[in-house]
C-alpha positions as CSV (number, residue, x, y, z in Angstrom):
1,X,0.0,0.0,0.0
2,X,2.8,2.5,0.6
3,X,4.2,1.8,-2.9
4,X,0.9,2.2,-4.2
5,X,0.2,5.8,-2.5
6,X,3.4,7.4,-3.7
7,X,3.0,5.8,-6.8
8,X,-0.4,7.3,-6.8
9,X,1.7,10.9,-5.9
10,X,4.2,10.4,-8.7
11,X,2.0,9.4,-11.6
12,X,-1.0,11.2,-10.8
13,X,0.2,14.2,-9.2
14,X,-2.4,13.7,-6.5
15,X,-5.4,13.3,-9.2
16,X,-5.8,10.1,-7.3
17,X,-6.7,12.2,-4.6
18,X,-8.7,14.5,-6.4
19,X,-11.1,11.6,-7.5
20,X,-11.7,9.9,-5.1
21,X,-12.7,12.9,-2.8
22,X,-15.2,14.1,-5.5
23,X,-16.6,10.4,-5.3
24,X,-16.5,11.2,-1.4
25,X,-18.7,13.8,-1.9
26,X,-21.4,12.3,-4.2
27,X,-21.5,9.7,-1.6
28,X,-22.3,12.0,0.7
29,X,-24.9,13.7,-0.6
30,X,-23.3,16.7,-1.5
31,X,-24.4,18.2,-4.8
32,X,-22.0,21.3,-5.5
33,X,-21.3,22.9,-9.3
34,X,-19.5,19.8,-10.6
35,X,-17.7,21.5,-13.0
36,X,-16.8,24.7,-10.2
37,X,-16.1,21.7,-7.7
38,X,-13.9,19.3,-9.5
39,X,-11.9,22.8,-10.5
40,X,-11.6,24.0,-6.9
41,X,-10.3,20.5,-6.1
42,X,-7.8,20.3,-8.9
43,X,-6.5,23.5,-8.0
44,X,-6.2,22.5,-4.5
45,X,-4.3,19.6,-5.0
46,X,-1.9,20.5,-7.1
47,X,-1.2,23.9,-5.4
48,X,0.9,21.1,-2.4
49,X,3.3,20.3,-4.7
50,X,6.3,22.1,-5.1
51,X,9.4,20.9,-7.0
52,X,10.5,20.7,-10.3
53,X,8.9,18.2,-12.4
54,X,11.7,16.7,-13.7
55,X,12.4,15.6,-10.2
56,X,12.9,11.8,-9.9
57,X,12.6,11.4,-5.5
58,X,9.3,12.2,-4.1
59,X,8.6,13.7,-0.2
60,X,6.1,13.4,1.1
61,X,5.2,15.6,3.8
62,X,1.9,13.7,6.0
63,X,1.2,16.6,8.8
64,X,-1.3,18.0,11.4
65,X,-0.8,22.0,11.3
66,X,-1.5,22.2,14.9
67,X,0.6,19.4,15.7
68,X,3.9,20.9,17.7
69,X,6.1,18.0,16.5
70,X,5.2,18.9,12.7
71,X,5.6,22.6,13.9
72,X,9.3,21.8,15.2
73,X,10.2,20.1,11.9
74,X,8.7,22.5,10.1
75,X,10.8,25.4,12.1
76,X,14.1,23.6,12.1
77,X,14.2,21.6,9.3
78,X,11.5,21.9,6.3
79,X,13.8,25.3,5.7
80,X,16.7,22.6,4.8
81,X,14.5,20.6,2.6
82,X,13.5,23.5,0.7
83,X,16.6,25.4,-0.1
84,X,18.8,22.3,-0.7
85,X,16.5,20.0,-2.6
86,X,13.3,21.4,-3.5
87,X,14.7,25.0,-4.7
88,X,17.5,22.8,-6.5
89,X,15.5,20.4,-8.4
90,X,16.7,17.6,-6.6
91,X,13.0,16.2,-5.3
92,X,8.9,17.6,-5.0
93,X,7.5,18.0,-1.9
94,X,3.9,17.4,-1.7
95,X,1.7,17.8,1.6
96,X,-0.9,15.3,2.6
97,X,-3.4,16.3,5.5
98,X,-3.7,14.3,8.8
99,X,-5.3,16.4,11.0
100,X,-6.0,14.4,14.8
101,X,-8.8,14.5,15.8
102,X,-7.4,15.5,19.6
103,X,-6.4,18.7,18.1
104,X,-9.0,20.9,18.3
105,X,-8.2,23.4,15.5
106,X,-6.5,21.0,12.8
107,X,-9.8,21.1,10.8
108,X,-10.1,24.4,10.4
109,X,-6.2,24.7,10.0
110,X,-6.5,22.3,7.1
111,X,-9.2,24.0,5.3
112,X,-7.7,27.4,5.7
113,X,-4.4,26.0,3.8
114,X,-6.1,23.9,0.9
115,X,-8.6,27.0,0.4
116,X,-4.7,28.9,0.0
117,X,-3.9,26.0,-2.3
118,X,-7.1,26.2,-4.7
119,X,-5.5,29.9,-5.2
120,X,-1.8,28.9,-5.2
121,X,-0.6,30.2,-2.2
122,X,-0.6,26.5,-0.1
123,X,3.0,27.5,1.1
124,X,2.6,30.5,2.4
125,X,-0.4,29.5,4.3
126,X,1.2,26.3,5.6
127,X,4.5,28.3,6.6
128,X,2.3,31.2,8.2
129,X,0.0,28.4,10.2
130,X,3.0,26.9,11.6
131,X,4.6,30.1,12.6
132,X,2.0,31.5,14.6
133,X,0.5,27.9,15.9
134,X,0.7,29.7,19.7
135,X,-1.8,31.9,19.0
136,X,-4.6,30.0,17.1
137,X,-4.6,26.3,18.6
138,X,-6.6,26.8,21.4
139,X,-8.7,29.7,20.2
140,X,-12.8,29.0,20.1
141,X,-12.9,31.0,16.9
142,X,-10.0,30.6,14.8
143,X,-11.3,31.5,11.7
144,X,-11.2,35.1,11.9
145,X,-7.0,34.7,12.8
146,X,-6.7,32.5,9.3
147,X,-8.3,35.0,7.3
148,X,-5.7,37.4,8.6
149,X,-2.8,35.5,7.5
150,X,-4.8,34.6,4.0
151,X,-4.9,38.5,3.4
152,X,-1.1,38.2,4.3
153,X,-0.2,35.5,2.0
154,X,-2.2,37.2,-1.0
155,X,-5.2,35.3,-0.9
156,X,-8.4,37.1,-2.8
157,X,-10.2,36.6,0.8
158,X,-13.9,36.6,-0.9
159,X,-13.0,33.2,-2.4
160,X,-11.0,31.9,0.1
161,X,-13.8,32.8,3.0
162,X,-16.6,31.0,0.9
163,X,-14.5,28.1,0.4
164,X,-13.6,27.7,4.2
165,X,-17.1,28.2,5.2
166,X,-18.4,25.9,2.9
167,X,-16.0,23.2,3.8
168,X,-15.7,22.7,0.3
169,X,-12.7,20.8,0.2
170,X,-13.5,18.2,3.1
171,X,-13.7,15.9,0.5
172,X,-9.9,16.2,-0.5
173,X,-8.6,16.3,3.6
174,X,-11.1,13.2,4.2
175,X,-9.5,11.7,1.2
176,X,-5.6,12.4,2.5
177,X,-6.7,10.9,5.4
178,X,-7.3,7.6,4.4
179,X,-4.6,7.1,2.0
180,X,-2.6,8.2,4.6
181,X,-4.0,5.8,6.9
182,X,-3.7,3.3,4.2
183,X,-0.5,3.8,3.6
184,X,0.8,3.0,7.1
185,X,0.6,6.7,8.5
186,X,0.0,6.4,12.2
187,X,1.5,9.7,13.8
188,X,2.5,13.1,12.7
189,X,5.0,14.8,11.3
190,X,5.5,11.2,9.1
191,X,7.0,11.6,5.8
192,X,7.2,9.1,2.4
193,X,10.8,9.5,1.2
194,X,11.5,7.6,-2.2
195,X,8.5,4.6,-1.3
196,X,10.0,4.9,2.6
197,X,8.0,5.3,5.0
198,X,9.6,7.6,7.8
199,X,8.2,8.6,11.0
200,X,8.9,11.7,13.4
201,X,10.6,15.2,13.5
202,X,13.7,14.3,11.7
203,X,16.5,17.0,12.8
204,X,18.3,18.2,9.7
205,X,21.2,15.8,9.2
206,X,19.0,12.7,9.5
207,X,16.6,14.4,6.7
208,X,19.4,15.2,4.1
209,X,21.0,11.5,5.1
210,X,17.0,9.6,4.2
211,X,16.9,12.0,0.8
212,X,19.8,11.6,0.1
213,X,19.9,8.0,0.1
214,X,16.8,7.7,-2.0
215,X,18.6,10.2,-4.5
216,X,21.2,7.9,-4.6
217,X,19.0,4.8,-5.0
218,X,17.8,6.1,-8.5
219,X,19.2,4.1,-11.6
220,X,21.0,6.7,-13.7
221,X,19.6,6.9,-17.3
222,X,20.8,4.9,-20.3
């Protein structure tokens, strides 16, 4: 099943997740725009992937935005990952949802950075999110704070609001969740390095050593 979910990443640039939270939603009940839906989704999806396409190592980022593990990771070394492998075209990052449910604001947090995605701002919501965790995980209300980073990161608010209110990507973080689940995901921050599953706040040198041994794994071209 792991193979299967990152294989599902590479090939499909997450469309596997894409259909199979529209098919979510039918069986729901839910009856949005199908055309305005499946676009909002797409968009969504694709907006967690950064990288250049050429790139043959995947990482994949599984994470709760209120989760202080995935916040230490994130703060000491997702800035590694970026400027030495992602900015380089040596791998894509994509991020895949797994909000707990013992987190009260993970939801919400979730929804306020795919609604960034659908308008291709996912990073600077996610980085934003985790910066200021302190001040949103325990509030009753946090949707008011999210829409001030949104207007931060560039977000056209309107759009952004109405999809946050609308939960009209729950579809899409239901549908992280179970291929996450499915692929052996257990606990946050875990991460899918070349097919390998990894689990916890890897400190910097222990990052570069797991991508950098999947790098090294790849055949070289004939």
């Amino acid at each position: 099943m792991r193979t299967s979910f990152v294989n599902g990443l590479t090939v499909l640039a997450l469309s596997s997740l894409a259909a199979i939270a529209c098919s979510n939603a039918d069986a729901r009940g839910a009856k949005p725009d199908k055309a305005a839906q499946d676009s909002l989704t797409t968009k969504a999806d694709l907006g967690r992937i950064d990288g250049s396409p050429d790139a043959k190592v995947w990482v994949v980022e599984v994470s709760d935005l209120q989760c202080p593990y995935c916040k230490a990771w994130h703060d000491k070394t997702f800035p590694v990952v970026r400027d030495e492998y992602v900015k380089t075209g040596k791998i894509r990052l994509a991020y895949v949802n797994f909000p707990l449910s013992q987190h009260r604001n993970a939801q919400a947090a979730a929804h306020a950075a795919m609604c960034a995605s659908a308008q291709g701002k996912f990073w600077q919501m996610h980085d934003a999110l985790f910066s200021t965790q302190a001040q949103w995980e325990t509030t009753a209300a946090p949707i008011p704070f999210f829409e001030t980073l949104a207007n931060k990161a560039g977000v056209a608010v309107p759009a952004w609001k109405s999809c946050v209110t609308s939960r009209a990507l729950q579809p899409l973080i239901d549908a992280d969740l179970d291929r996450a689940r499915n692929a052996g995901v257990q606990s946050t921050p875990s991460f899918i390095i070349g097919g390998k599953l990894i689990e916890g706040a890897l400190p910097p040198a222990e990052m570069r050593k797991a991508i950098d041994d999947a790098l090294g794994a790849i055949k070289p071209s004939k």
